[in-house]
N, C-alpha and C positions, 0 to 999 in steps of 0.2 A: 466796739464801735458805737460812738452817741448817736443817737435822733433825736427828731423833736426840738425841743428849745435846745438842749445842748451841743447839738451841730449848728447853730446859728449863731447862738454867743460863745463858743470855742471853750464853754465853761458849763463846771458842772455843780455851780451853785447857784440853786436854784430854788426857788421860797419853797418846795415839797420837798427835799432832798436838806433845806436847815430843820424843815420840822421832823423828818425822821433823826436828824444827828441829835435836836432834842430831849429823845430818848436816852442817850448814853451821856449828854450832859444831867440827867435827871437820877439815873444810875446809883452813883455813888450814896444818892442823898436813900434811897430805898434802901439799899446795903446798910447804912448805916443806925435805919431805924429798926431793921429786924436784930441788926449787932449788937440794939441798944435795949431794945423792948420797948423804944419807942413807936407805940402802934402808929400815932397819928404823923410820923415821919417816914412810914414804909406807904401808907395808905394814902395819902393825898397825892404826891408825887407818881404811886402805881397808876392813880387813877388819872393824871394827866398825860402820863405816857400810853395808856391805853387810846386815851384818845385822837394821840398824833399818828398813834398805830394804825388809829380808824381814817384817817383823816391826808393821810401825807400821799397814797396813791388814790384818791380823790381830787385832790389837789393840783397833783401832775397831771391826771389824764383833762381834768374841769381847764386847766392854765396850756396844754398845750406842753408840759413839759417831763413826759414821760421818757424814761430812754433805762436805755438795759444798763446804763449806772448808777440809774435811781431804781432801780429792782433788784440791781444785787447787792444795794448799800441796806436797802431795808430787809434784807436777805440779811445779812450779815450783822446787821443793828441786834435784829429779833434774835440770833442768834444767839451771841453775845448776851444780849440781854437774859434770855430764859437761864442758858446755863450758868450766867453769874448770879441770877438769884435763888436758883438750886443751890448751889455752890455756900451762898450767903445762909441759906433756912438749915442746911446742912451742918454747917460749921456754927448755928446759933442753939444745936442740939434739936430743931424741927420736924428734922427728916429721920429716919432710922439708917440704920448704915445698909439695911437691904432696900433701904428704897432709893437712897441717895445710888447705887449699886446698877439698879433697873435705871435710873436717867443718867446717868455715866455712860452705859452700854448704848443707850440709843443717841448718847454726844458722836463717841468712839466712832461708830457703826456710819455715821452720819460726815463725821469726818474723811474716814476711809474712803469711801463710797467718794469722796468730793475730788480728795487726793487723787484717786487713780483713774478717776473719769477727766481730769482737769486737760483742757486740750483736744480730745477724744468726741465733746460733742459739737454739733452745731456752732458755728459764732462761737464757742471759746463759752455757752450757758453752763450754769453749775447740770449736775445728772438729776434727774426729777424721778421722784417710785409714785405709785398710785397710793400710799396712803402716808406720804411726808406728810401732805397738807390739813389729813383730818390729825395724824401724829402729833404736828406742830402746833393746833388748833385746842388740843386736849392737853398739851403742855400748857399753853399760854392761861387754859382755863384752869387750872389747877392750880397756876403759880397766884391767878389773882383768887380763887379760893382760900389757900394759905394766906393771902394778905388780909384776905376779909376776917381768916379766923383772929390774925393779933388783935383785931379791936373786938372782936365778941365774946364774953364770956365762956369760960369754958365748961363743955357740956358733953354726957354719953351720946347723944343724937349726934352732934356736930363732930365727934370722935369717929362715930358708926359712918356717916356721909362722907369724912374724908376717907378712912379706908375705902370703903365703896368705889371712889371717884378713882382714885391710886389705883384701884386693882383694874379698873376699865381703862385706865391710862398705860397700866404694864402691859396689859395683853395689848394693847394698839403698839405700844414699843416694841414686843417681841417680836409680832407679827412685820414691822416696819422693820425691825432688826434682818430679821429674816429675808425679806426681800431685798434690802439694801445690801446683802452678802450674796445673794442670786446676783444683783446686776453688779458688784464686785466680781465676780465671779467672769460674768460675759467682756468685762472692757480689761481684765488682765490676761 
């Protein structure tokens, strides 16, 4: 059900809701710099999608045009986004096949949980765990860590900090894994 501006113009195009699509017009071009080892074609374009990330429910709530189709399109932007660029650092040799493994599980896990809660909650909302949000928060920092490393030289320190980051990332996944199969569990 729209609110907001998009129950008044019967439309759900609305200047926060183009700046989130932004993002997946922006997509491709970051795929194709980590595909290429082009640092400064994953990096510029990450960093302007970050900032529609920052910027596009600022935007709806500042303009009046908040609605539960502009929350689940950036719902599902961010989503799309994070696991295409796993997917991307993965298939550019990046990732290790156990790490690409631990963010597969918490896509899966994520998915499931979505699947068989769909319908089940309130208003038709996706299913919400208590720690999606720091889950999703530690993915998103991760992936633009990975971006910051193509343009830095490479280094034992900068090696040692990504594993670090990874391993604080997997236990937030397991843990979110985990939960998201408890409340799989309560709505089947």
């Amino acid at each position: 059900m729209a609110t907001g501006q998009d129950q008044m113009t019967g439309s759900a195009i609305t200047a926060a809701n183009l700046l989130t699509l932004m993002r997946l017009i922006l997509l491709p071009v970051v795929i194709v710099g980590i595909a290429t080892e082009r640092s400064y074609l994953a990096a510029a374009p990450m960093g302007a999608m970050v900032v529609t990330d920052l910027l596009d429910g600022r935007m709806a709530r500042r303009l009046g045009q908040a609605s539960e189709f502009g929350k689940a399109l950036d719902s599902t932007v961010d989503f799309v986004m994070i696991y295409s660029l796993f997917i991307a650092f993965y298939a550019a040799g990046r990732l290790a096949t156990w790490q690409f493994s631990v963010l597969y599980l918490a896509m899966l896990t994520i998915l499931l949980l979505q699947m068989f809660s769909a319908g089940r909650e309130q208003c038709g909302a996706p299913a919400r765990t208590a720690l999606g949000k720091v889950t999703g928060a530690l993915q998103y920092g991760y992936l633009l860590f990975l971006v910051v490393l193509e343009v830095l030289p490479r280094s034992a320190a900068l090696a040692a900090a990504s594993l670090v980051f990874f391993l604080v990332l997997a236990a937030a996944i397991a843990l979110h894994s985990i939960e998201c199969l408890v409340a799989l569990r309560r709505v089947t």
